[in-house]
C-alpha positions as CSV (number, residue, x, y, z in Angstrom):
1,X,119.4,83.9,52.8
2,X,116.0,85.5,52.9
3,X,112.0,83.9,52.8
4,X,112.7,81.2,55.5
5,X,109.7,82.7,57.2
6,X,107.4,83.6,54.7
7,X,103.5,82.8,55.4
8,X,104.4,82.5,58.9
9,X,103.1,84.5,62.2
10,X,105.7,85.5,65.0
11,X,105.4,86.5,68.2
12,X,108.2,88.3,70.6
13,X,108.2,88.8,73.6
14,X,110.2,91.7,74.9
15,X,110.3,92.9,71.9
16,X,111.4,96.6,71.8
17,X,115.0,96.3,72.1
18,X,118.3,94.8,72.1
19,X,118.1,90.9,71.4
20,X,114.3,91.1,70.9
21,X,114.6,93.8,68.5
22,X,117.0,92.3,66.8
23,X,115.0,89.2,66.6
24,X,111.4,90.9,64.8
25,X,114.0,92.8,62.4
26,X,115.3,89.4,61.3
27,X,112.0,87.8,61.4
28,X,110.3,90.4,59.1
29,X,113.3,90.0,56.7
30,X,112.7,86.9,56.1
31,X,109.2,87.3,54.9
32,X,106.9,86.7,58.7
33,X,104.2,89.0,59.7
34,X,105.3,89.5,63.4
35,X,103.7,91.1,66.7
36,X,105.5,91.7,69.5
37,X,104.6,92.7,73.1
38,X,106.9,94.7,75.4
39,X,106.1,96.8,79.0
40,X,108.0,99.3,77.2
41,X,105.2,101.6,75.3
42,X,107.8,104.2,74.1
43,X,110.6,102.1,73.0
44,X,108.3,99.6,71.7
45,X,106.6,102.2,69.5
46,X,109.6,104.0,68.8
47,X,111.1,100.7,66.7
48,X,107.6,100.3,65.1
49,X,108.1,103.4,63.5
50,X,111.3,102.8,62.7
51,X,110.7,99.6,61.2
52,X,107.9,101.2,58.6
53,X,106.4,97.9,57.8
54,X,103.4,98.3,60.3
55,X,101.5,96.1,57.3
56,X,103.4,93.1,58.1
57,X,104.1,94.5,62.2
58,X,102.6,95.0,65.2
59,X,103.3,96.0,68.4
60,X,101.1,95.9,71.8
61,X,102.0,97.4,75.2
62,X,102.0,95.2,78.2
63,X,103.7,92.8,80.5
64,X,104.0,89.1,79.9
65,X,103.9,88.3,83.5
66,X,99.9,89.5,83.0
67,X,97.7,86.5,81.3
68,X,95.2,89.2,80.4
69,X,97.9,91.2,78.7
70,X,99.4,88.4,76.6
71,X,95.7,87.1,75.6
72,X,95.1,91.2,74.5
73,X,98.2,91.5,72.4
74,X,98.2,87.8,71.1
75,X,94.7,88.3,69.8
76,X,95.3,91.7,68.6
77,X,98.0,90.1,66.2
78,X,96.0,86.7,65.6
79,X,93.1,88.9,64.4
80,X,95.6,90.6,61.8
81,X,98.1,87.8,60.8
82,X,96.3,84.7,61.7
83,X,97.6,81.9,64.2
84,X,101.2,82.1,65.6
85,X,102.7,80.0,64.2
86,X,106.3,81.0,65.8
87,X,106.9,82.1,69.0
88,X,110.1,83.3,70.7
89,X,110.4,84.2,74.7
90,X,112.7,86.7,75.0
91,X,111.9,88.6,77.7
92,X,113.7,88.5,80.4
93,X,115.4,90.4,83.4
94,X,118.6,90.5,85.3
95,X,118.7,89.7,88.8
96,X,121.4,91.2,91.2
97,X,120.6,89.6,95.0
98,X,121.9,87.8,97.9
99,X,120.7,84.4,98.7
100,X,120.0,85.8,102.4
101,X,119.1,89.3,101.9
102,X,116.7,88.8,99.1
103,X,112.9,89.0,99.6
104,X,110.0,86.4,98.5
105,X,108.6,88.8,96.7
106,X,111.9,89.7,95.0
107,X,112.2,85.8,94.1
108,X,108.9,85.6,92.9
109,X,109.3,88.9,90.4
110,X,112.5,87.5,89.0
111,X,110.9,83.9,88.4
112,X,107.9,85.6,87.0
113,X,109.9,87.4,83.7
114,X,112.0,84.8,83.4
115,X,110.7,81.7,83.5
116,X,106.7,81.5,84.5
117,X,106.0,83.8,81.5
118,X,107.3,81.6,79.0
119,X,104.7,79.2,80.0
120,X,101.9,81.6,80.1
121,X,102.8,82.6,76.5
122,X,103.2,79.3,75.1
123,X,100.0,78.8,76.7
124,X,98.5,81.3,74.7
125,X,99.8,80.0,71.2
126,X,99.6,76.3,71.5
127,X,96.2,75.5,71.0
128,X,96.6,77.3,67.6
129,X,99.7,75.3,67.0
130,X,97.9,72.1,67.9
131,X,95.3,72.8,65.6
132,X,97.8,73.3,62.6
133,X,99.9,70.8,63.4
134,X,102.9,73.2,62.9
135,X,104.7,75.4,65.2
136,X,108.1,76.4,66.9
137,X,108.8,77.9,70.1
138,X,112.4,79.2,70.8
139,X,113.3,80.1,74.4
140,X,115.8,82.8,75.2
141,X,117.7,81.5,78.0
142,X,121.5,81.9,79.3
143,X,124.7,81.0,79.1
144,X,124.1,81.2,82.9
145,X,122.0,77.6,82.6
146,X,125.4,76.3,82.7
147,X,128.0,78.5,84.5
148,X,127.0,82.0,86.3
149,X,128.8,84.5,88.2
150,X,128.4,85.9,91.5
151,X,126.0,88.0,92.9
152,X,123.3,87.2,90.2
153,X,121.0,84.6,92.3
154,X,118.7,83.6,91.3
155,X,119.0,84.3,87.7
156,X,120.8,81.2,86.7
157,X,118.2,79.3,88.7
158,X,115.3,81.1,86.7
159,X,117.4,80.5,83.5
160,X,118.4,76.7,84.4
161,X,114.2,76.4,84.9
162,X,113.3,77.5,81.4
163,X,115.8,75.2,80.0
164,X,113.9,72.2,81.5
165,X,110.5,73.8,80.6
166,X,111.7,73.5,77.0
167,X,113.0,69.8,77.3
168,X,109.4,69.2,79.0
169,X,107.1,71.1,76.4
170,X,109.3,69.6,73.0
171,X,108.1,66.5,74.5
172,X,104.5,66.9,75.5
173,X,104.2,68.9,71.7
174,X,106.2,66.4,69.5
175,X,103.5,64.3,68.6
176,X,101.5,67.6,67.1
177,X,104.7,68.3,65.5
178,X,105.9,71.6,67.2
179,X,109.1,72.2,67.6
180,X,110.5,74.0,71.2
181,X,114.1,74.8,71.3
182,X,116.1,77.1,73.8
183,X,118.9,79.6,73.2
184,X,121.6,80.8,75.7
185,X,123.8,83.5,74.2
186,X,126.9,84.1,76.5
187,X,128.5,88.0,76.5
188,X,126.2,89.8,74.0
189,X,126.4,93.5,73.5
190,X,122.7,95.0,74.9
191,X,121.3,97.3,77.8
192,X,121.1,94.5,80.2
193,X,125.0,93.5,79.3
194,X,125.6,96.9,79.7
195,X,124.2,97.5,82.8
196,X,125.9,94.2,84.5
197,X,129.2,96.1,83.6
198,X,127.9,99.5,84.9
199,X,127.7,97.7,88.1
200,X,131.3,96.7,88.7
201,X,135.0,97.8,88.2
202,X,135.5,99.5,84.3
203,X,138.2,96.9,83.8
204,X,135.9,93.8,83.9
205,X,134.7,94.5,80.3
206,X,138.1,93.6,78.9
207,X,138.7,90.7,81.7
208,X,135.8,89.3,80.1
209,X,137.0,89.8,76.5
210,X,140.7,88.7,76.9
211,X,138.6,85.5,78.2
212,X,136.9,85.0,74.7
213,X,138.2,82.7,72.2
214,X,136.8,85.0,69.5
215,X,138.0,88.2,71.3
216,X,134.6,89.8,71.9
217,X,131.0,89.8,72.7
218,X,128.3,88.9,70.5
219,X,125.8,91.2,68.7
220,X,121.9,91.1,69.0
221,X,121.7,90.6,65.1
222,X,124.0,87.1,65.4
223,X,121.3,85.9,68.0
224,X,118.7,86.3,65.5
225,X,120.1,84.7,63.0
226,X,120.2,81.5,65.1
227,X,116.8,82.2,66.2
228,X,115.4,82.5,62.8
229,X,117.2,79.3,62.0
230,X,115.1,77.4,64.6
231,X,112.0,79.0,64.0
232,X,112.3,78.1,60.1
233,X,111.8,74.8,58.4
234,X,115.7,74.5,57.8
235,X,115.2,73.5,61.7
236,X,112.3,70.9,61.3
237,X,114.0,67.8,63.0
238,X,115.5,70.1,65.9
239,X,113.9,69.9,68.9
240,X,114.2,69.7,73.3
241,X,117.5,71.4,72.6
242,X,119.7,73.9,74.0
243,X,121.6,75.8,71.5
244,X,124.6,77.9,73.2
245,X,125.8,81.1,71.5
246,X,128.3,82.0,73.1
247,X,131.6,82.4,70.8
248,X,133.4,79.4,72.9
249,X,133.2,81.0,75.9
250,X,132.4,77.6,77.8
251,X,135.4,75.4,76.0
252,X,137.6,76.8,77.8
253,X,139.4,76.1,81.6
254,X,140.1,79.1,83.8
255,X,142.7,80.8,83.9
């Protein structure tokens, strides 16, 4: 299916790569204009060019934890595309600490990719939404909302947090008739997957595989998809909820 999107404005965050990259491909397929910001100038760049569509894309350098960046790049695209009139939070970074050992300032860093800039972006698009009385907002979160694994604190804390910001906002934004979802993929096969698995023993990649009902991972391309389905009028009586892409991995017991 293609055109779900059509006439409509996205924003990514985190953009450049992996899920986020995944997730302006999808949305320029089916028919949005789309602007993305990422801290990452090169790789950010890099799948611009790629994409060859800069008519219908653009990308802006910065860092969503920066108000002054996200107004910069959200009125950079506004000015080209109009109002946002979809937005999806992706950005997002692991977190590998002790509960003792880790500094405030590391705390506050983690909490302020993964959940405070969520707010400030939404804060940024709403009063466009308002004004149209349209809009969606999805919400990369985690599988780690629900279940985590050690040594990741405070990740699933940050994660859990955006999942109640996006009960809280579908409810203060109902009445103007914008829509705020979240999505926690489980397993799926990016840099900062990769990287988790960098960081322990070569033989938890397939304890974590022979643990999947489906027998593998996820791709970036099959969050997408369910990202475009939220952000599209196919979704327009879904909202405060947390869709889990995972592949099953939370029906089952240990062991």
């Amino acid at each position: 299916m293609a055109g779900r999107l059509e006439n409509q404005h996205v924003l990514v965050t985190g953009g450049s790569r992996g899920i986020g990259a995944a997730i302006v491909q999808k949305a320029l397929a089916e028919g949005a204009s789309v602007t993305f910001i990422d801290i990452e100038q090169v790789a950010g760049e890099a799948l611009l060019s790629s994409l060859g569509d800069d008519a219908r894309c653009h990308f802006g350098a910065g860092s969503v934890t920066l108000a002054g960046d996200i107004a910069r790049v959200h009125e950079q695209g506004v000015t080209r595309f109009g109002p946002v009139t979809g937005l999806v939070n992706n950005a997002g970074r692991n977190s590998y600490a002790d509960p003792v050992a880790m500094t405030e300032a590391d705390w506050d860093e983690v909490f302020a990719v993964d959940l405070k800039a969520a707010w400030l972006v939404a804060r940024a698009v709403l009063p466009g939404m308002i004004a149209a009385r349209r809009g969606s907002i999805v919400n990369i979160a985690s599988i780690h909302a629900d279940m985590t694994y050690p040594g990741f604190f405070p990740y699933a804390a940050a994660k859990s947090g955006l999942v109640g910001l996006t009960r809280s906002l579908a409810l203060d934004m109902g009445k103007h008739q914008i829509r705020v979802n979240a999505l926690s993929p489980g397993y799926t096969e990016t840099f900062l997957v990769k990287e988790f698995f960098d960081k322990n023993d070569a033989s938890l990649r397939q304890k974590v595989l022979d643990v999947h009902p489906m027998g593998r991972m996820g791709t970036p391309a099959e969050i997408a998809n369910c990202v475009a389905f939220l952000l599209s009028e196919e979704a327009s009586f879904v909202t405060g909820s947390n869709w889990r892409v995972h592949g099953g991995l939370s029906a089952r017991f240990a062991g």
